[in-house]
C-alpha positions in Angstrom: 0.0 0.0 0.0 1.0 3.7 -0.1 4.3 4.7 2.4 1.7 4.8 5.6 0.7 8.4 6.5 -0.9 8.8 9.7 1.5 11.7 10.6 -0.4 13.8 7.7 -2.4 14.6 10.1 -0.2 16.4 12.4 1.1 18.2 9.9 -1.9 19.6 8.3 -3.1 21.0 11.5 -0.2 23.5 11.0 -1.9 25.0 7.9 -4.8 26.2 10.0 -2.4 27.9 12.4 -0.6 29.7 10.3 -3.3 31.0 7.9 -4.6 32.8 10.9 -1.9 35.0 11.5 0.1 36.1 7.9 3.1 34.9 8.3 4.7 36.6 5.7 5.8 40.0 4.3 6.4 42.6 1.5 5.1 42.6 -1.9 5.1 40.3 -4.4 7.7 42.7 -7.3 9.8 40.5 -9.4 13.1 40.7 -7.3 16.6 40.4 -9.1 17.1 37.2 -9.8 21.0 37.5 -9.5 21.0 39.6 -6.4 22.2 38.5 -3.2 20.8 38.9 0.3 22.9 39.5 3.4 21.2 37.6 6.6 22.5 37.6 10.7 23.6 34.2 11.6 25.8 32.0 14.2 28.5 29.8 13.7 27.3 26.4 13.6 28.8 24.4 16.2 29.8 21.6 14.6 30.8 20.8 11.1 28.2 20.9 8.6 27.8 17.1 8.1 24.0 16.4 8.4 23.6 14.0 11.0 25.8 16.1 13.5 23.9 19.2 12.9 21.2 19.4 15.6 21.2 22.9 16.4 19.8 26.1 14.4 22.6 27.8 13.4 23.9 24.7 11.3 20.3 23.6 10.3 19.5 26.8 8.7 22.4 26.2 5.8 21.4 22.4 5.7 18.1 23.3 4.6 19.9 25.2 2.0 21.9 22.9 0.6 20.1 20.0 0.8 17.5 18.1 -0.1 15.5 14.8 1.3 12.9 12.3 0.9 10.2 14.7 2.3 10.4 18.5 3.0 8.5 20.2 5.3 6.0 22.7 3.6 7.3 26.1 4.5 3.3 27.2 5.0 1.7 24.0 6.6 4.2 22.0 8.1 3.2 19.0 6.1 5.8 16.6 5.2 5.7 16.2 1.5 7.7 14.0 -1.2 10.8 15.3 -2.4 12.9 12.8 -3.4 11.0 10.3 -2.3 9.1 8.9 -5.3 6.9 6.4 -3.2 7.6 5.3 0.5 5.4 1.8 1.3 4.7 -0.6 4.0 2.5 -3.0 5.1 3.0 -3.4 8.3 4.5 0.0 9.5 7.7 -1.7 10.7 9.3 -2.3 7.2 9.7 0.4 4.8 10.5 0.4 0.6 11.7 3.4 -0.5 12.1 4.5 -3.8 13.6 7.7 -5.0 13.0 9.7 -7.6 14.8 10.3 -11.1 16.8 13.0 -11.9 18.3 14.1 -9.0 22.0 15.1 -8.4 24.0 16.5 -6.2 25.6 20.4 -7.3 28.8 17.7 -8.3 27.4 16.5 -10.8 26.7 12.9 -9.0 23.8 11.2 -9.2 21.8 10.3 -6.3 20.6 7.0 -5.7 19.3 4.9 -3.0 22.7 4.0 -1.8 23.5 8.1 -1.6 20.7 7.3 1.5 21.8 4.4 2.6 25.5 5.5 3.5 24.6 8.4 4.8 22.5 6.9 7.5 25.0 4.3 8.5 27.6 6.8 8.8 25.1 8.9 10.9 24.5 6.0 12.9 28.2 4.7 13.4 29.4 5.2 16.8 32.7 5.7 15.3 31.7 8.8 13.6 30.9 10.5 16.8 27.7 12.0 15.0 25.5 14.2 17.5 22.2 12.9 15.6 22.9 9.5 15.7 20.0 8.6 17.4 17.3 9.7 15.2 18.8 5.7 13.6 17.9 4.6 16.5 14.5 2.9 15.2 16.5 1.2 12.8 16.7 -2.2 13.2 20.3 -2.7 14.2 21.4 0.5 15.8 22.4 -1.5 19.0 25.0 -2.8 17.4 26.8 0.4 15.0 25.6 2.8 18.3 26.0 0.5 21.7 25.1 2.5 24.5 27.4 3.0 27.9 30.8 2.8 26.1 29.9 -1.0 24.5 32.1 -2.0 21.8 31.0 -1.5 18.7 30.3 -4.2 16.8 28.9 -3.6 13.1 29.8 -1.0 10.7 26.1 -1.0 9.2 22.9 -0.9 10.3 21.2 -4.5 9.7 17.8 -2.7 8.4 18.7 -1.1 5.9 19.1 -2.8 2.6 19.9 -1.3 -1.1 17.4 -3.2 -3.5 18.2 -1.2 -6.7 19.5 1.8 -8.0 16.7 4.0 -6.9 15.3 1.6 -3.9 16.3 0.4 -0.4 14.5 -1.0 2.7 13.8 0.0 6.2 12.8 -2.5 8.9 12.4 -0.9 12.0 13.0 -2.1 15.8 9.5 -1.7 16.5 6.2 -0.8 14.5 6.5 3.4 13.7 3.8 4.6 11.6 4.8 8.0 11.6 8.2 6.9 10.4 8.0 8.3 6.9 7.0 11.9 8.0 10.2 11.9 9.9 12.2 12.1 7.0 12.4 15.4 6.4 14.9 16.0 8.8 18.3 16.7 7.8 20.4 14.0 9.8 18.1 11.5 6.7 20.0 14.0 4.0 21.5 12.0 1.3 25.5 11.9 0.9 27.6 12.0 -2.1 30.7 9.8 -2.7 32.5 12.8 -2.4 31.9 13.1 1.7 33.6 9.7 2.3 36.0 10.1 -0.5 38.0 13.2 1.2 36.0 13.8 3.9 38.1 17.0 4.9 37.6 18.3 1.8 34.2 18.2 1.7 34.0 19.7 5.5 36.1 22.7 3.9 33.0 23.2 1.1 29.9 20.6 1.9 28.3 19.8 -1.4 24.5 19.1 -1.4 21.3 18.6 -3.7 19.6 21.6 -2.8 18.8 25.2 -4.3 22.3 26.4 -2.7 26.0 25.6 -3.0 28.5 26.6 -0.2 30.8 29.4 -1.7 32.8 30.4 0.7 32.8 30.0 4.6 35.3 32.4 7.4 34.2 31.2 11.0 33.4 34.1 13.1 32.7 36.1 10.0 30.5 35.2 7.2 29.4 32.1 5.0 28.4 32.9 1.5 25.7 30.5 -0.3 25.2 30.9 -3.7 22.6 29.8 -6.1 22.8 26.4 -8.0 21.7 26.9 -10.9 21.0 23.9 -12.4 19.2 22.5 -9.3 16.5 20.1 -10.9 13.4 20.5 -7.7 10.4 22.5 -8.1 11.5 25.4 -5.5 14.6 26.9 -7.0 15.9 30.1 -5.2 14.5 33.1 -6.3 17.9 35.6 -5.5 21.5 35.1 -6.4 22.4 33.8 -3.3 22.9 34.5 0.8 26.0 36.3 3.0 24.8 34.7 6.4 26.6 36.9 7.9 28.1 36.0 11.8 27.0 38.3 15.2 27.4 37.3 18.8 25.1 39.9 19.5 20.9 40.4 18.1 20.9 43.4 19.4 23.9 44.4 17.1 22.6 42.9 14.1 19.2 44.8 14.7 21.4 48.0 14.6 22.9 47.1 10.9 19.0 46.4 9.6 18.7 50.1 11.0 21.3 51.3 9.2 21.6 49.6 6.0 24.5 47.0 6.1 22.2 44.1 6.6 19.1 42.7 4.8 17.5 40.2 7.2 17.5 39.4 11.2 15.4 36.5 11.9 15.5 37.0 15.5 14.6 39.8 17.0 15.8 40.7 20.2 13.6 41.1 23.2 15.2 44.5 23.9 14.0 45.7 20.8 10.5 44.6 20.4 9.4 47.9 22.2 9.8 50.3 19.2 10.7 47.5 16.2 7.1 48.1 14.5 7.6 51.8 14.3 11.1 51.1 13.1 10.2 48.9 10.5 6.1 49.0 9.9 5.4 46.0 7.9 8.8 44.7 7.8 8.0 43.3 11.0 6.8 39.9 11.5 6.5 37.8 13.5 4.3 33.8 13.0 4.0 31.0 15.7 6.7 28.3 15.5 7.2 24.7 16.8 8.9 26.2 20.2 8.1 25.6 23.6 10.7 26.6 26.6 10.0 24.9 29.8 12.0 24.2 33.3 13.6 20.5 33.4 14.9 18.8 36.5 17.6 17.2 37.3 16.3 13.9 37.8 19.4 11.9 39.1 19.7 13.9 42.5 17.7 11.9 45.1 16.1 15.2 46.2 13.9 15.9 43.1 12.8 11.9 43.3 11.6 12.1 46.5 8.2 11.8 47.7 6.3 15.0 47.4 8.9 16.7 45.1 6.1 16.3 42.7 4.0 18.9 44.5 6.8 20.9 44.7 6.9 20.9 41.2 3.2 21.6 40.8 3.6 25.1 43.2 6.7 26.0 41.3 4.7 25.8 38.3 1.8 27.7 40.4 3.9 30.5 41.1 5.0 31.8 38.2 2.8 34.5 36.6 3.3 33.4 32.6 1.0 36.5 31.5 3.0 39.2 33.0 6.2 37.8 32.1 5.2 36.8 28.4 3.4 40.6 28.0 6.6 42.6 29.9 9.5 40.7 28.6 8.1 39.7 25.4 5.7 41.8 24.1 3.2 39.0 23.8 5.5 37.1 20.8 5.5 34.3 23.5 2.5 32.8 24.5 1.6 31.2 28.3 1.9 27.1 27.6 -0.5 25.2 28.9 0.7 21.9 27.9 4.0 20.2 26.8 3.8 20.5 22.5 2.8 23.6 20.0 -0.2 25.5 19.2 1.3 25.1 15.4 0.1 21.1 15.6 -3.2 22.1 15.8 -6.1 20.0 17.9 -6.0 17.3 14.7 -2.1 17.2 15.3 -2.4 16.7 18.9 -2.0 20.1 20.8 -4.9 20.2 23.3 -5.0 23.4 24.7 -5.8 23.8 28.8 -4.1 20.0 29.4 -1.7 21.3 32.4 -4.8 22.7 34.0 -4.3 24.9 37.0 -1.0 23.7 37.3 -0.4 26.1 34.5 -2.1 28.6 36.2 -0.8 31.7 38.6 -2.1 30.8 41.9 0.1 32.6 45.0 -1.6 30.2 48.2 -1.9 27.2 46.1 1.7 27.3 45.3 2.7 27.6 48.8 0.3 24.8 50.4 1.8 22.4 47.8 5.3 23.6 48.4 5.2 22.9 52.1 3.3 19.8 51.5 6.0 18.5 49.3 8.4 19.0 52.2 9.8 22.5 51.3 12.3 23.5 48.4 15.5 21.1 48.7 17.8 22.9 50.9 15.3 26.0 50.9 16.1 27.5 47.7 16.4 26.5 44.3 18.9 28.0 41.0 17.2 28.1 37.7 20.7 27.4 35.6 21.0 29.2 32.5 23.5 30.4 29.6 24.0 34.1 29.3 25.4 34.0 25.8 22.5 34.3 23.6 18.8 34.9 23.6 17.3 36.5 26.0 17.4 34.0 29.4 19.1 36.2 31.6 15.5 38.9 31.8 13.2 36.1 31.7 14.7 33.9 33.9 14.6 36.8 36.3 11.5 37.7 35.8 10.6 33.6 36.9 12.6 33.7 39.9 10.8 37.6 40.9 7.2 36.0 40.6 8.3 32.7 42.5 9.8 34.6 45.3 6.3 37.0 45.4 4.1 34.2 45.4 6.5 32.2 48.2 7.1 35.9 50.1 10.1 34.8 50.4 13.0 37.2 48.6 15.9 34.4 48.3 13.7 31.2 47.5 14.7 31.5 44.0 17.9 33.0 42.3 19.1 32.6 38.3 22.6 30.5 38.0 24.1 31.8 35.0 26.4 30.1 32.6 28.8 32.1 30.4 28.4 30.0 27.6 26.3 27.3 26.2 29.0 25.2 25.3 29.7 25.2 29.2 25.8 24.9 30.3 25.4 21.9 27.9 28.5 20.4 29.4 27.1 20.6 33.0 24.0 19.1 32.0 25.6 16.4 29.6 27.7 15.7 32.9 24.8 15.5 35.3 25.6 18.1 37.7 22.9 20.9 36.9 22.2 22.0 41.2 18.4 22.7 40.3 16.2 23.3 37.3 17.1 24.8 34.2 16.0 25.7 30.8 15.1 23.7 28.7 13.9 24.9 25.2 12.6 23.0 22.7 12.9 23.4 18.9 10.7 20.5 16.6 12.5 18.9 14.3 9.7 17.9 12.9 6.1 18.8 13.2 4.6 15.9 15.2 3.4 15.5 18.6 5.7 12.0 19.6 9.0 14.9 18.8 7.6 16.7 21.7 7.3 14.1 24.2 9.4 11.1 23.2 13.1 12.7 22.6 12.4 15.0 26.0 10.6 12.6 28.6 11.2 9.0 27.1 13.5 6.9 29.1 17.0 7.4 28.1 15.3 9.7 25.2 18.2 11.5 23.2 17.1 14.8 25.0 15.9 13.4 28.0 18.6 16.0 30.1 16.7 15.3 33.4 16.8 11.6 33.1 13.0 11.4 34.4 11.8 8.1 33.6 8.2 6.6 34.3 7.1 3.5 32.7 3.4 4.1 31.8 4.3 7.1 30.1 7.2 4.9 27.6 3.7 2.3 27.3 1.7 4.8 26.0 4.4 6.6 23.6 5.2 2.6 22.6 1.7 2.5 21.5 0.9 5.7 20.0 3.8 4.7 17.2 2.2 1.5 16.7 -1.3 2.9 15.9 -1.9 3.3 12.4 -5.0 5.4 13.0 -4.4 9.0 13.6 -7.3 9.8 16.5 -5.9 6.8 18.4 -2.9 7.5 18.0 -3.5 11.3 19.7 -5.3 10.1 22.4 -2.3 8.1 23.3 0.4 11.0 23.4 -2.7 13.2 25.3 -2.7 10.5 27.7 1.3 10.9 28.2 1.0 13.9 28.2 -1.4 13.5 31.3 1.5 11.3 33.0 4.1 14.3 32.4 1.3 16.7 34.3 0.4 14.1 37.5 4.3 14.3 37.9 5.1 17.2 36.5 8.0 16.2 34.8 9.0 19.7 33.5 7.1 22.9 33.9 5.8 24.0 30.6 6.6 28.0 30.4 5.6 29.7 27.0 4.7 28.4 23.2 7.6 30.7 21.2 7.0 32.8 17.8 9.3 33.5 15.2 10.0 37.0 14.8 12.2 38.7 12.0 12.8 42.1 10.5 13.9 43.0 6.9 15.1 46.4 4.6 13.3 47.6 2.1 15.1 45.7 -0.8 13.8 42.4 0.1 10.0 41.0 -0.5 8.5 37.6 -0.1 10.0 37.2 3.3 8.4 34.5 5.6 9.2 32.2 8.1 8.5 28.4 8.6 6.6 26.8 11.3 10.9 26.3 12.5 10.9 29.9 12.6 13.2 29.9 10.0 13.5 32.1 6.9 12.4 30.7 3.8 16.0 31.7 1.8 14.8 30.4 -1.4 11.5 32.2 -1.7 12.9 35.7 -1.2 13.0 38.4 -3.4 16.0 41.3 -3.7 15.7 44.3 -5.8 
């Protein structure tokens, strides 16, 4: 039968979201063709390689230059063919994919099931050190290229995947997935070309891909220049000559050269400007929903946030924090309060069901007290929210948390922010197990469906799962969500996980997060993604 598709209807939830609030800007002129767009950025921190890419910075240029099976509609969410030509199954566990003719990579080289195929075992490889190895981990086999707890490694392949033909290979999973194939839009499943194994610090110098972009030049700290392939064979070339993303440590600094002419784009726009940035910029403002959710996690592994009654501690903290004000001051309502663990941009269909956390989501000064002193009081009287200082704005919001936790506790020192000078240094501590108290933890899809919310964060030993929390009936009911083939069966089953993470309030859900960007007068077309990410390709430059 036809590649199973039960995640279509997560996806095309997001269509209904987004309609509602135009997200997207300027007019509709015909644009230069040959002109190129200059855009604030970060270096990525790791190499470009797409399986070790799992942070913004570097996914931004992936979705540049490349291509995969599905792509995520820059409108709707939904994950539609690309190069996939069909993907089938009959029992949602094993997968034939075929891809389409005519694709090549900017080299020249062809690309063909086995393009796929050795990209994902290198992905998966222990040896390879690749940060995204685990989205292989529902291959059948992954225990073996990718042991956990220092094992040995004991296979160079993954033992699912099998190259048929030219343009086809198989996937047999670990355990039934039927929203499998709507995963596949994710970078890490990018296709390689012989060219990345061949001299593999070659390519890192200048990655070559299959989509509307080709890496020109790169200067870390300074600027990487994409440039328009021009004989890119899919349906959504770019519409521009190309893209300087173009390095800051500092929004705030970028916004200034949007002011002033020397840059084209900022696609995030600081909280310290969102005061006066639509009478700087009118309709060059804007600013959509996206796929975000920032919330506080725990650290699981010390005894005192396992014991009995931390879970009503958890509850007041959650009690005590006033969302509104903090979203409304800080933000200038481009956050919205959360009042559950996933994204308004699922939609109901997708599995966001607005109101889930209940009160516990709600401001409520005594109620957060009586629960804190049922619980048996704060462990050791006062907790740290841990945070990096480096980017975003964490520092103001995080004080703003601790300021409403204290009021509602009357109690001045009950809550204080621990900042980190870098996040290099605050994902160390927490990849080391030693965060002191909770700490931020914010959450950008990688794709748009409701088990990326909840499986990768609160799963046992999921791949994000920094607080190591870890409750059985909430693994059964993700287990069987990925089994069901039919989509309202398969949301009730995340809800009722969901409903596990709130009776033991396994992270405090904060506020849903919108992309926001800002643009000069020579660019049109500009939106941004349900990622919050500019759409490069579609823009215009005159």
């Amino acid at each position: 039968m036809r590649g199973a598709r039960p995640g279509k209807w997560a996806a095309c939830a997001v269509a209904v979201v987004l309609a509602a609030t135009g997200c997207s800007g300027g007019g509709s002129g015909g644009g230069d063709s040959g002109a190129v767009l200059s855009s604030s950025w970060g270096d990525p921190q790791n190499p470009l390689e797409p399986a070790n890419t799992t942070e913004v910075q570097g996914g931004k240029v992936l979705d540049m230059i490349f291509r995969g099976l599905k792509r995520y509609d820059p409108e709707t969410g939904e994950a539609r063919d690309m190069l996939a030509e069909s993907i089938e199954t009959d029992d949602s566990q094993t997968f034939t994919i075929t891809v389409e003719d005519g694709w090549t990579f900017s080299n020249g080289e062809q690309v063909t099931a086995r393009s796929f195929v050795d990209a994902w075992n290198y992905g998966a490889g222990l040896e390879n050190n690749q940060r995204g190895a685990y989205f292989f981990s529902y291959i059948e086999g992954y225990d073996a290229v990718h042991p956990e707890d220092g094992g040995e490694q004991t296979a160079r392949t993954l033992s699912g995947l099998e190259v048929t033909g030219e343009r086809t290979f198989t996937v047999r999973l670990s355990q039934k997935f039927s929203m499998f194939p709507e995963t596949l839009g994710y970078a890490a499943y990018a296709p390689l070309p012989r060219a990345f194994f061949d001299d593999h610090d070659a390519w890192l110098a200048k990655p070559v891909g299959n989509g509307p972009y080709r890496v020109d030049s790169y200067r870390r700290g300074s600027q990487m220049s994409l440039r328009t392939w021009e004989d890119y064979p899919g349906d959504d070339a770019a519409r521009n000559g190309g893209v300087d993303l173009k390095v800051y440590t500092d929004n705030n600094t970028a916004y200034t050269d949007l002011l002033a002419g020397n840059l084209d784009l900022v696609d995030d726009v600081p909280a310290a400007q969102l005061r006066n940035v639509e009478s700087d910029l009118g309709d060059r403002y804007i600013t959509a929903p996206a796929g975000i959710i920032q919330t506080l996690a725990f650290p699981f592994y010390d005894e005192e946030w396992n014991r009995s009654g931390s879970e009503k501690v958890r509850r007041g903290l959650s009690m005590a924090i006033n969302r509104e004000q903090i979203t409304d001051t800080i933000f200038r309502q481009t956050r919205t309060p959360a009042t559950d663990w996933t994204s308004p941009v699922l939609g109901e269909a997708g599995g966001y069901k607005r109101g889930l956390c209940g009160t516990a989501c709600e401001y409520d000064p005594e109620e957060a007290r009586r629960l804190i002193d049922e619980g048996g009081g704060l462990p050791g009287g006062q907790i740290k929210i841990t945070y990096n200082a480096d980017t975003g704005s964490h520092k103001q919001w995080v004080d703003a948390v601790c300021h409403s936790i204290n009021n509602a506790l009357e109690n001045d020192r009950a809550c204080v922010g621990n900042p980190f000078g870098t996040f290099a240094d605050f994902r160390s501590s927490i990849s080391d197990r030693k965060m002191p108290g909770p700490f931020r933890a914010g959450w950008q899809m990688d794709y748009p469906l409701i088990q990326n919310f909840l499986q990768p964060l609160y799963y046992t030993n999921g791949s994000s799962n920094d607080g190591k929390w870890s409750n059985r009936k909430f693994d059964d009911l993700v287990d069987r969500a990925n089994a069901e083939t039919d989509a309202s069966k398969a949301t009730e089953a995340f809800q009722q996980a969901e409903e596990v993470l709130l009776a033991h309030m396994a992270a405090i859900p904060l506020w849903y997060q919108n992309g926001s960007a800002g643009y000069s007068e020579r660019l049109s077309d500009v939106r941004l993604n349900p990622f919050s990410v500019p759409v490069y390709n579609e823009i215009k430059v005159s």
